[in-house]
Backbone bond lengths (Angstrom), bond angles and torsions (degrees), N, CA, C in turn:
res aa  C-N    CA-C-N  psi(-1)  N-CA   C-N-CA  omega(-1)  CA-C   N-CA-C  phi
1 X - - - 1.453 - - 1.530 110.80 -
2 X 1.401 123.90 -41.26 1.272 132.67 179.17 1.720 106.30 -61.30
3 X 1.294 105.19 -56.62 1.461 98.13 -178.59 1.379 117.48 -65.90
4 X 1.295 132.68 -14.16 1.852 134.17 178.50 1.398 95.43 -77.73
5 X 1.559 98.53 -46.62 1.865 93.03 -164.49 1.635 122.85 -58.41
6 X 1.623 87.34 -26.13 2.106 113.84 -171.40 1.648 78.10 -69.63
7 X 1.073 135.60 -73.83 1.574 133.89 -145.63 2.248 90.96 -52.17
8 X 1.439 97.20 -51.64 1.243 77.61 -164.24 1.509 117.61 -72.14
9 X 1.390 129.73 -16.74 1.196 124.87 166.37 1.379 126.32 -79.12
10 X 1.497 112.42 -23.89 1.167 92.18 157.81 2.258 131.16 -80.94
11 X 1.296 86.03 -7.37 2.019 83.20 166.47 1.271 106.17 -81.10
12 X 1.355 110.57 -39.87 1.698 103.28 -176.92 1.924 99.02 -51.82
13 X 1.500 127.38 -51.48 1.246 128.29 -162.51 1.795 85.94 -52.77
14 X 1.416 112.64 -65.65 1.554 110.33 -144.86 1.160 101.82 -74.63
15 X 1.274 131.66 -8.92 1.497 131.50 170.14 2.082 97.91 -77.08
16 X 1.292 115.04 -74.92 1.290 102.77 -163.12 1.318 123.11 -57.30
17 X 1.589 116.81 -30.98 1.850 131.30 157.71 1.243 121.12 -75.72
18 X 1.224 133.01 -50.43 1.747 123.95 -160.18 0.786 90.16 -80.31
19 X 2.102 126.10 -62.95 1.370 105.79 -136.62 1.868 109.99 -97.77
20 X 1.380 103.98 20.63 1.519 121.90 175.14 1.447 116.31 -113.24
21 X 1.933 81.15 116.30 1.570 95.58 -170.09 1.692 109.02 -79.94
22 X 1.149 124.64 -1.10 1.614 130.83 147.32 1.371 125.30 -63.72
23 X 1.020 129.59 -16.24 1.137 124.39 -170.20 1.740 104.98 -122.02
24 X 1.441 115.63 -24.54 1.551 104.23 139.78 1.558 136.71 -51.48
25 X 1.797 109.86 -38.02 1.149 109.04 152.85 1.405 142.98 -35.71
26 X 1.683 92.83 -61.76 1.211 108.20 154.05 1.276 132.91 -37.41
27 X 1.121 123.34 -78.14 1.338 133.82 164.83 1.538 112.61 -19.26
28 X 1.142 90.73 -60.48 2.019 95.57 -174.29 1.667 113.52 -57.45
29 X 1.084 106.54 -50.77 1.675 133.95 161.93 1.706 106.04 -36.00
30 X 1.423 112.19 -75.23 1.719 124.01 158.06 1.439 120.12 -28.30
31 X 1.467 118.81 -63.00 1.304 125.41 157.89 1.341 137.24 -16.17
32 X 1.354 90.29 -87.26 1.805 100.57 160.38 1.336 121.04 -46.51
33 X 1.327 127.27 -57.27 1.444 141.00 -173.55 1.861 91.75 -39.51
34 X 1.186 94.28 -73.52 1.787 103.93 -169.15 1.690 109.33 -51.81
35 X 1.258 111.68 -43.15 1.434 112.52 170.85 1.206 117.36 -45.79
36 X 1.375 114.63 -45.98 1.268 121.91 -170.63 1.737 107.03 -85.60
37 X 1.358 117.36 4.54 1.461 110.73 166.04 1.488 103.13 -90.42
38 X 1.558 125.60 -18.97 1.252 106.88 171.72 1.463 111.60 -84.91
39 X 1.347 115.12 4.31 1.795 93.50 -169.40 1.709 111.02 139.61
40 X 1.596 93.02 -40.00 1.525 85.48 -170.48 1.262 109.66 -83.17
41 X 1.460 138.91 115.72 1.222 145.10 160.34 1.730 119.84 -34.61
42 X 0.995 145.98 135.19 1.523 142.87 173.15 1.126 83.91 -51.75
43 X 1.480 135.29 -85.47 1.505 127.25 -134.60 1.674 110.39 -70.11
44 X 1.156 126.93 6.03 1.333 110.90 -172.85 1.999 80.39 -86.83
45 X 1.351 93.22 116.54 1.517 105.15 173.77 1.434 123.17 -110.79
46 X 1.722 120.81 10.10 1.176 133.75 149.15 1.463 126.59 -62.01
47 X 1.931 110.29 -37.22 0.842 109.40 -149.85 1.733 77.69 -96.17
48 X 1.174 150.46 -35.05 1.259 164.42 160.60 1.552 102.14 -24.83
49 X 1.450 110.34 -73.89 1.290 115.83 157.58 1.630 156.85 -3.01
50 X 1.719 70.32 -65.95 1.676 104.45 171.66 1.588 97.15 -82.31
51 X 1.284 121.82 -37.05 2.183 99.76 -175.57 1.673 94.54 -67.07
52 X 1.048 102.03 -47.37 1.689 107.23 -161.75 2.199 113.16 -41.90
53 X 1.535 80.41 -40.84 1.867 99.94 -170.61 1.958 87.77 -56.92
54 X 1.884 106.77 -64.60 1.116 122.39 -162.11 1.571 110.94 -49.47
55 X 0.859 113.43 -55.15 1.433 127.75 173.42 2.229 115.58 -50.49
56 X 1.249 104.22 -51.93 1.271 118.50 163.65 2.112 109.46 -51.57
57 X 1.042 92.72 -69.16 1.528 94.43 -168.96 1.194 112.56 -91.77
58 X 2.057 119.67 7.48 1.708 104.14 179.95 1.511 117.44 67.38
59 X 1.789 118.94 28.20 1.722 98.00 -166.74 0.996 104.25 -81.87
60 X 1.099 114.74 -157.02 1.701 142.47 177.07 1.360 104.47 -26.43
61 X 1.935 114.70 -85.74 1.283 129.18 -170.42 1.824 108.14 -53.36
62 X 1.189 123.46 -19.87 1.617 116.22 179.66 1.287 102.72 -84.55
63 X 1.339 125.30 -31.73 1.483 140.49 -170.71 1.554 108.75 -67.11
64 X 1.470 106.14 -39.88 1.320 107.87 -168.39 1.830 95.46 -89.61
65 X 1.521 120.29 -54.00 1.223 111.83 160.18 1.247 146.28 -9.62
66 X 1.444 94.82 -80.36 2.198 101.08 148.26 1.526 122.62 -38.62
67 X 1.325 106.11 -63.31 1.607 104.93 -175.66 1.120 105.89 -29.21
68 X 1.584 116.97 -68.10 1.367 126.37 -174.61 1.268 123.85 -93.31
69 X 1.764 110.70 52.07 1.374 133.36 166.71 1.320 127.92 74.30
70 X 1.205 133.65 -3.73 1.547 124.32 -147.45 1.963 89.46 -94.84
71 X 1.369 78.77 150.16 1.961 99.43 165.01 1.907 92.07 73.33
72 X 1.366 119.44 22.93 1.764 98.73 170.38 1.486 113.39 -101.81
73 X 1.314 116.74 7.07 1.158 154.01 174.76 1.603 123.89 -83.70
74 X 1.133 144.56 5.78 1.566 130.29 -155.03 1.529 109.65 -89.43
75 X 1.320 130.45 162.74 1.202 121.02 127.50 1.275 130.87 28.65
76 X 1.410 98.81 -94.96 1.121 123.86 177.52 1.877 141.96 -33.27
77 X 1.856 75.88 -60.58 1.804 93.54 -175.00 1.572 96.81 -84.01
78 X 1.422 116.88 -29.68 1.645 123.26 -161.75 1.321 102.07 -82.58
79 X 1.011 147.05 -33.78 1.866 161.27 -171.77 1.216 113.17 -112.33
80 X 1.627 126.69 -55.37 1.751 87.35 -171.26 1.166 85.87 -131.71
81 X 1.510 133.47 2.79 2.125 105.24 172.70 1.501 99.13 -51.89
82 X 1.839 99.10 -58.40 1.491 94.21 -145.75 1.849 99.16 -85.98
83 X 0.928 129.85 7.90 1.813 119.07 141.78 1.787 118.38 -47.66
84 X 1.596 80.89 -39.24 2.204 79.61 -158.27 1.354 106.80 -109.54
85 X 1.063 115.71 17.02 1.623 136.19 -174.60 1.633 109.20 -113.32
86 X 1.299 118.85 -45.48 1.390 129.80 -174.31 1.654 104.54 -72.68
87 X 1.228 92.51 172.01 1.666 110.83 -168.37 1.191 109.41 -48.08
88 X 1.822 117.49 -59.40 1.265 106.50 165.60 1.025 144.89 -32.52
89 X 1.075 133.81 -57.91 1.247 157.98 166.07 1.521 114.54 -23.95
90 X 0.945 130.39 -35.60 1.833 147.72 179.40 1.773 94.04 -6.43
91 X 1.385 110.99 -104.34 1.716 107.48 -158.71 1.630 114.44 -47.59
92 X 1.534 108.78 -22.69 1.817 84.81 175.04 1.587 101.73 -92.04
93 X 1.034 162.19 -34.54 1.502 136.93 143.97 0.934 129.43 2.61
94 X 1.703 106.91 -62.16 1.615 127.44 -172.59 1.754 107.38 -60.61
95 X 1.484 98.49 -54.24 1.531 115.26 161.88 1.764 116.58 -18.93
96 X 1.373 89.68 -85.31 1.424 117.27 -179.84 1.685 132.06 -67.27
97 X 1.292 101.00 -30.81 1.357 123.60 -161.16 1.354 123.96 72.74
98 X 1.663 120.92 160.03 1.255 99.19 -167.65 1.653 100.54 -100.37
99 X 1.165 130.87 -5.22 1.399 123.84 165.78 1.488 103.87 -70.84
100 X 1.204 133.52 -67.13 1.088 96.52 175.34 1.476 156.65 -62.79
101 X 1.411 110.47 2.18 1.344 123.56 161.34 1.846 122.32 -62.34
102 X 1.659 81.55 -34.24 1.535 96.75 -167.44 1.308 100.10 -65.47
103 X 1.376 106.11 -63.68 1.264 130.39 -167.39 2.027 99.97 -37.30
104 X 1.350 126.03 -61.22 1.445 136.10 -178.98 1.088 111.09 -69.60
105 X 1.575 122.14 -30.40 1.722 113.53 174.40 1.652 96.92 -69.07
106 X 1.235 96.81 -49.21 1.894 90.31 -177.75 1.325 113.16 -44.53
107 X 1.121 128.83 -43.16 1.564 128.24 179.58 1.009 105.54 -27.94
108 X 1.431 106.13 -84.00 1.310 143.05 -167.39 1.363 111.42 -48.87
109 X 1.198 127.05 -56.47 1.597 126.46 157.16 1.848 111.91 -39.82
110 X 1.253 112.24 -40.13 1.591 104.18 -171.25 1.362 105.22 -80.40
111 X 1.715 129.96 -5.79 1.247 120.46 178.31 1.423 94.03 -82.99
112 X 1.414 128.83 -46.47 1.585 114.86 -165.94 1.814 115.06 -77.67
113 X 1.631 99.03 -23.73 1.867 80.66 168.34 1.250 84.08 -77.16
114 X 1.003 161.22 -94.10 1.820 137.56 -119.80 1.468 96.83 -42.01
115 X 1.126 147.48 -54.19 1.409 166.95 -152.30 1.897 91.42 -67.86
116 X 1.180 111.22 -65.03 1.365 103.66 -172.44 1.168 128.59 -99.41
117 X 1.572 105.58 1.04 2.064 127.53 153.49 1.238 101.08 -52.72
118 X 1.785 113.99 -75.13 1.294 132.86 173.60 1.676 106.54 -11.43
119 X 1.565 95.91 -77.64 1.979 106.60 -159.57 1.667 81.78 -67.67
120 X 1.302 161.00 -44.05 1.113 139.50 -133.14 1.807 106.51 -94.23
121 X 1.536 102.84 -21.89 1.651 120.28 -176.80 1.645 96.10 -83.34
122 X 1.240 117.32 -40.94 1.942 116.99 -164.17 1.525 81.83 -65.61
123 X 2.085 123.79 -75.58 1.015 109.17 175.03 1.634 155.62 -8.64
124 X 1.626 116.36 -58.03 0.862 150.51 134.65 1.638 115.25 10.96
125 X 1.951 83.93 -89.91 1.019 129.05 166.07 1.537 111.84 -20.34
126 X 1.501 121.70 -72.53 1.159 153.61 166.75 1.102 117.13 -14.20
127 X 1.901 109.14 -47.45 1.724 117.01 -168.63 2.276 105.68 108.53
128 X 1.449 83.38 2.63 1.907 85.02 171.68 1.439 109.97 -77.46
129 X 1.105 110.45 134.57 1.576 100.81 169.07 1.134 112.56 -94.64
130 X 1.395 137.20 148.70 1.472 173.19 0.99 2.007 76.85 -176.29
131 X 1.031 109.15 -99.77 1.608 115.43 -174.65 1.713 104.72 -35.06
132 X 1.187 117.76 -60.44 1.472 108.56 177.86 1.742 120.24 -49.50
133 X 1.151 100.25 -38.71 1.591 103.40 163.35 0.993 121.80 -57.97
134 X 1.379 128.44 -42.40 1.673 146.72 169.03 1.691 91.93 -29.00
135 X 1.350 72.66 -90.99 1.982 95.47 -166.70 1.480 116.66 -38.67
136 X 1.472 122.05 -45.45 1.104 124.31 158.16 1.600 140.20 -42.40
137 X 1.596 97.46 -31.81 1.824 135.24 -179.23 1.307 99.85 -70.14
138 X 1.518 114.92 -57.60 1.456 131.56 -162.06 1.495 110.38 -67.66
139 X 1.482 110.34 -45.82 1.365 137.03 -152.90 1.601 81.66 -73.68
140 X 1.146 103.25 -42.35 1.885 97.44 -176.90 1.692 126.17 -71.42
141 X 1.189 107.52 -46.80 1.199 141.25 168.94 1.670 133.25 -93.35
142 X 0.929 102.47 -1.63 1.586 123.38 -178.41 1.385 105.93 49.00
143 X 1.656 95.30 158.09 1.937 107.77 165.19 1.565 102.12 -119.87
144 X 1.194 106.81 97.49 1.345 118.70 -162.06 2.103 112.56 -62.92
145 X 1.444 113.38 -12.39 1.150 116.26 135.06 1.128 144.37 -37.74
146 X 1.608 102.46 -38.26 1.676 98.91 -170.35 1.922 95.14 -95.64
147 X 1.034 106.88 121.54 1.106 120.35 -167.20 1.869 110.55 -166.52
148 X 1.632 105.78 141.08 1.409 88.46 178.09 1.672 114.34 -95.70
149 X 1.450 123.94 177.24 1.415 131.92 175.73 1.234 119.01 -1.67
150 X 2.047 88.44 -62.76 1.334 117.94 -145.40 1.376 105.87 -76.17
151 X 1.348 116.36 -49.99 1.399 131.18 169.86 1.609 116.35 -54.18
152 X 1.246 127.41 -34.88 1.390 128.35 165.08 1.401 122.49 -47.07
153 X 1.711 82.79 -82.86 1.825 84.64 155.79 1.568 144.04 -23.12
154 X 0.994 99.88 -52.31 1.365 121.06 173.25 2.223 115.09 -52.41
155 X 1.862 85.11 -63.80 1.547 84.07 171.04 1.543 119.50 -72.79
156 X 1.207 115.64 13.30 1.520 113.62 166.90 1.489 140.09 -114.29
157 X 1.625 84.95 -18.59 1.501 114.07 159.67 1.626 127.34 -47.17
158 X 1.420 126.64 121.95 1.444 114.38 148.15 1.115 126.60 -52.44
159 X 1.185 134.51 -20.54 1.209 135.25 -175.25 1.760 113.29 -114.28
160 X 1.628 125.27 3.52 1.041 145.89 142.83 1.215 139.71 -36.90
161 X 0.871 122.88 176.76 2.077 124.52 152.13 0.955 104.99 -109.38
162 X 1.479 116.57 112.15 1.728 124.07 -168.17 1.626 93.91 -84.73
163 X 1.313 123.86 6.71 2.252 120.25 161.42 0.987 96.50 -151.59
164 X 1.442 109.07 66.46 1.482 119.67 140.22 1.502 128.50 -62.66
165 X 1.704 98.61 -43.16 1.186 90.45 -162.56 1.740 107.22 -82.31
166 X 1.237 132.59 4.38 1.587 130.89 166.65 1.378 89.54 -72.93
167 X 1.386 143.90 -64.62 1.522 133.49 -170.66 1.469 108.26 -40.19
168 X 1.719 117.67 -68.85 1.505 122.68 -162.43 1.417 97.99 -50.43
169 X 1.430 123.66 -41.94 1.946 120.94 -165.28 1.541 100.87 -81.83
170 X 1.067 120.39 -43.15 1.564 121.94 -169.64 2.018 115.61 -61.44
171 X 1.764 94.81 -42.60 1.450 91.95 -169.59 1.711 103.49 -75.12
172 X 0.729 154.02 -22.97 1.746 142.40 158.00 1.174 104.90 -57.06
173 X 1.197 128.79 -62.72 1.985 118.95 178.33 1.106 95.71 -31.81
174 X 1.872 139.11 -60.94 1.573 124.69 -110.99 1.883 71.23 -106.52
175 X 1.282 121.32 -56.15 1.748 102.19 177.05 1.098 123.90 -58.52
176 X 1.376 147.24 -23.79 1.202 161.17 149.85 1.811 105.86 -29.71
177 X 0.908 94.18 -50.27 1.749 121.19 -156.96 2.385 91.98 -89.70
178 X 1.205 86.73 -55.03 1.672 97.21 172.07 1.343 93.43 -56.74
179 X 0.608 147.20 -65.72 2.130 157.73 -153.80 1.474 107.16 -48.19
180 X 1.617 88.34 -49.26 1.522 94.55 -147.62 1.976 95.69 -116.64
Protein backbone atom coordinates (compact mmCIF):
# COMPACT_ATOMS: atom_id res chain seq x y z
CA UNK A 1 0.00 0.00 0.00
CA UNK A 2 2.87 2.35 0.88
CA UNK A 3 4.62 1.80 -2.30
CA UNK A 4 1.23 2.53 -4.72
CA UNK A 5 0.47 5.43 -2.52
CA UNK A 6 4.51 6.80 -2.91
CA UNK A 7 4.01 6.36 -6.84
CA UNK A 8 0.91 8.39 -6.59
CA UNK A 9 2.23 11.19 -4.55
CA UNK A 10 5.02 11.46 -6.01
CA UNK A 11 3.18 12.23 -9.85
CA UNK A 12 0.83 14.33 -8.12
CA UNK A 13 4.35 16.28 -6.78
CA UNK A 14 5.94 16.15 -10.43
CA UNK A 15 2.81 16.97 -12.07
CA UNK A 16 1.87 20.08 -9.80
CA UNK A 17 5.92 21.27 -9.52
CA UNK A 18 8.03 20.04 -12.47
CA UNK A 19 5.76 19.95 -15.09
CA UNK A 20 4.20 23.57 -14.07
CA UNK A 21 5.65 26.38 -15.60
CA UNK A 22 3.80 28.55 -12.74
CA UNK A 23 5.12 27.23 -10.11
CA UNK A 24 8.74 27.60 -11.45
CA UNK A 25 7.75 31.13 -11.53
CA UNK A 26 6.87 30.86 -8.38
CA UNK A 27 9.66 29.38 -7.11
CA UNK A 28 11.99 31.98 -8.59
CA UNK A 29 9.69 34.75 -7.13
CA UNK A 30 9.95 32.58 -3.51
CA UNK A 31 13.64 32.63 -3.88
CA UNK A 32 14.37 36.06 -3.94
CA UNK A 33 11.68 36.99 -1.41
CA UNK A 34 13.53 34.63 1.21
CA UNK A 35 16.93 35.83 0.10
CA UNK A 36 16.02 38.98 0.74
CA UNK A 37 14.94 38.03 4.41
CA UNK A 38 18.51 37.26 4.89
CA UNK A 39 19.88 40.46 3.53
CA UNK A 40 20.19 40.02 -0.01
CA UNK A 41 18.15 42.65 -1.70
CA UNK A 42 16.60 41.44 -5.30
CA UNK A 43 18.15 44.31 -7.02
CA UNK A 44 21.69 43.89 -6.09
CA UNK A 45 22.15 42.26 -9.63
CA UNK A 46 25.97 41.96 -9.37
CA UNK A 47 25.72 39.78 -6.72
CA UNK A 48 22.93 37.72 -8.85
CA UNK A 49 25.30 37.90 -11.58
CA UNK A 50 28.17 36.65 -9.95
CA UNK A 51 26.06 33.08 -8.82
CA UNK A 52 24.80 32.90 -12.33
CA UNK A 53 28.70 33.33 -14.00
CA UNK A 54 29.77 30.74 -10.97
CA UNK A 55 27.34 28.31 -11.54
CA UNK A 56 27.79 28.50 -15.55
CA UNK A 57 31.59 28.00 -15.53
CA UNK A 58 31.97 25.93 -12.04
CA UNK A 59 34.52 28.82 -10.69
CA UNK A 60 36.24 29.16 -7.71
CA UNK A 61 33.28 30.37 -5.33
CA UNK A 62 30.89 27.20 -6.60
CA UNK A 63 33.95 25.00 -6.18
CA UNK A 64 34.54 26.01 -2.80
CA UNK A 65 30.65 26.01 -2.12
CA UNK A 66 30.23 22.31 -3.03
CA UNK A 67 33.25 21.21 -1.17
CA UNK A 68 31.57 22.47 1.73
CA UNK A 69 28.14 21.08 0.75
CA UNK A 70 25.74 23.71 -0.18
CA UNK A 71 22.79 23.15 -2.90
CA UNK A 72 23.02 18.92 -2.48
CA UNK A 73 19.94 19.39 -0.80
CA UNK A 74 17.01 21.10 -2.97
CA UNK A 75 13.58 20.52 -3.53
CA UNK A 76 14.14 18.92 -6.16
CA UNK A 77 16.72 16.02 -5.65
CA UNK A 78 15.25 15.63 -1.86
CA UNK A 79 11.29 15.28 -2.87
CA UNK A 80 10.62 14.23 -6.18
CA UNK A 81 13.99 13.01 -8.12
CA UNK A 82 14.41 10.39 -5.71
CA UNK A 83 10.39 9.45 -5.56
CA UNK A 84 10.45 9.01 -9.50
CA UNK A 85 13.87 7.72 -9.82
CA UNK A 86 13.70 4.89 -7.16
CA UNK A 87 12.53 1.40 -7.64
CA UNK A 88 9.15 2.24 -7.02
CA UNK A 89 8.61 4.43 -9.26
CA UNK A 90 8.93 1.96 -12.50
CA UNK A 91 5.51 2.57 -14.70
CA UNK A 92 5.49 6.40 -14.33
CA UNK A 93 9.15 6.63 -15.71
CA UNK A 94 8.17 4.27 -18.35
CA UNK A 95 5.21 6.76 -18.85
CA UNK A 96 7.29 9.75 -18.95
CA UNK A 97 10.69 8.66 -19.56
CA UNK A 98 13.46 8.97 -17.44
CA UNK A 99 15.32 11.72 -19.40
CA UNK A 100 12.75 13.61 -19.32
CA UNK A 101 12.16 13.66 -15.73
CA UNK A 102 15.75 14.33 -15.32
CA UNK A 103 15.95 16.75 -17.67
CA UNK A 104 12.76 19.03 -15.55
CA UNK A 105 13.95 18.00 -12.11
CA UNK A 106 17.23 19.55 -13.29
CA UNK A 107 15.49 22.73 -14.04
CA UNK A 108 14.11 23.03 -11.09
CA UNK A 109 17.19 22.20 -9.07
CA UNK A 110 19.15 25.02 -11.13
CA UNK A 111 16.53 27.61 -9.99
CA UNK A 112 17.25 26.83 -6.23
CA UNK A 113 21.19 26.62 -6.50
CA UNK A 114 21.09 30.04 -8.21
CA UNK A 115 18.99 30.97 -5.07
CA UNK A 116 21.56 29.58 -2.65
CA UNK A 117 24.88 30.51 -4.93
CA UNK A 118 23.32 33.96 -4.81
CA UNK A 119 22.85 34.07 -0.64
CA UNK A 120 26.17 32.06 -0.31
CA UNK A 121 28.35 34.80 -2.68
CA UNK A 122 26.41 38.12 -0.82
CA UNK A 123 27.39 36.09 2.42
CA UNK A 124 30.80 35.51 1.50
CA UNK A 125 30.97 38.79 0.59
CA UNK A 126 30.21 39.81 4.18
CA UNK A 127 33.50 38.21 5.76
CA UNK A 128 31.44 34.58 6.71
CA UNK A 129 33.46 31.84 6.15
CA UNK A 130 32.56 29.01 3.88
CA UNK A 131 30.18 26.94 6.51
CA UNK A 132 28.70 30.14 7.93
CA UNK A 133 27.66 31.01 4.48
CA UNK A 134 26.23 27.51 4.16
CA UNK A 135 23.92 27.92 7.04
CA UNK A 136 23.07 31.30 6.23
CA UNK A 137 22.35 30.03 2.27
CA UNK A 138 20.24 27.22 3.64
CA UNK A 139 18.53 29.18 6.36
CA UNK A 140 17.29 31.23 3.35
CA UNK A 141 16.55 28.74 0.96
CA UNK A 142 16.27 25.66 2.91
CA UNK A 143 18.02 22.09 2.85
CA UNK A 144 15.02 20.34 2.41
CA UNK A 145 16.77 17.25 4.09
CA UNK A 146 17.04 18.69 7.22
CA UNK A 147 13.79 17.93 8.34
CA UNK A 148 12.40 15.90 11.27
CA UNK A 149 10.59 12.19 11.10
CA UNK A 150 7.47 13.74 11.52
CA UNK A 151 7.64 16.22 8.83
CA UNK A 152 9.03 13.65 6.28
CA UNK A 153 6.47 11.44 6.78
CA UNK A 154 4.02 13.69 6.35
CA UNK A 155 5.43 14.99 2.80
CA UNK A 156 5.24 11.45 1.66
CA UNK A 157 2.11 10.48 2.91
CA UNK A 158 -1.25 10.17 0.94
CA UNK A 159 -2.86 11.24 3.58
CA UNK A 160 -0.13 14.06 4.35
CA UNK A 161 0.80 17.48 3.00
CA UNK A 162 2.82 16.47 0.11
CA UNK A 163 4.60 20.74 0.77
CA UNK A 164 4.89 20.62 4.01
CA UNK A 165 8.14 20.96 4.14
CA UNK A 166 8.17 24.76 2.25
CA UNK A 167 5.57 25.65 5.19
CA UNK A 168 7.75 24.05 8.26
CA UNK A 169 11.14 26.10 6.64
CA UNK A 170 9.34 29.19 5.47
CA UNK A 171 7.24 30.03 8.73
CA UNK A 172 10.46 30.92 11.03
CA UNK A 173 12.07 33.03 8.14
CA UNK A 174 8.64 35.01 7.67
CA UNK A 175 8.44 35.57 11.86
CA UNK A 176 11.97 35.98 12.14
CA UNK A 177 11.77 38.53 9.37
CA UNK A 178 8.15 39.89 11.09
CA UNK A 179 10.29 40.35 14.43
CA UNK A 180 12.91 41.99 13.18
Amino acid sequence: FEKATGKVVAGFKFGKVILNPATHARNIMSNFILNNFEGLNPARLDIYGKAAKQLITKGDLYQEARKAGLGLDTFASREIKSMLTGPEAGSFIKRFGRGVVEKLSDLYEKEEEFANMAQYIFQRGKGLTPEQAIEVAERATFNYAQVTPFIRRMRESIWGFPFITFTYKATPQVAKTLIT
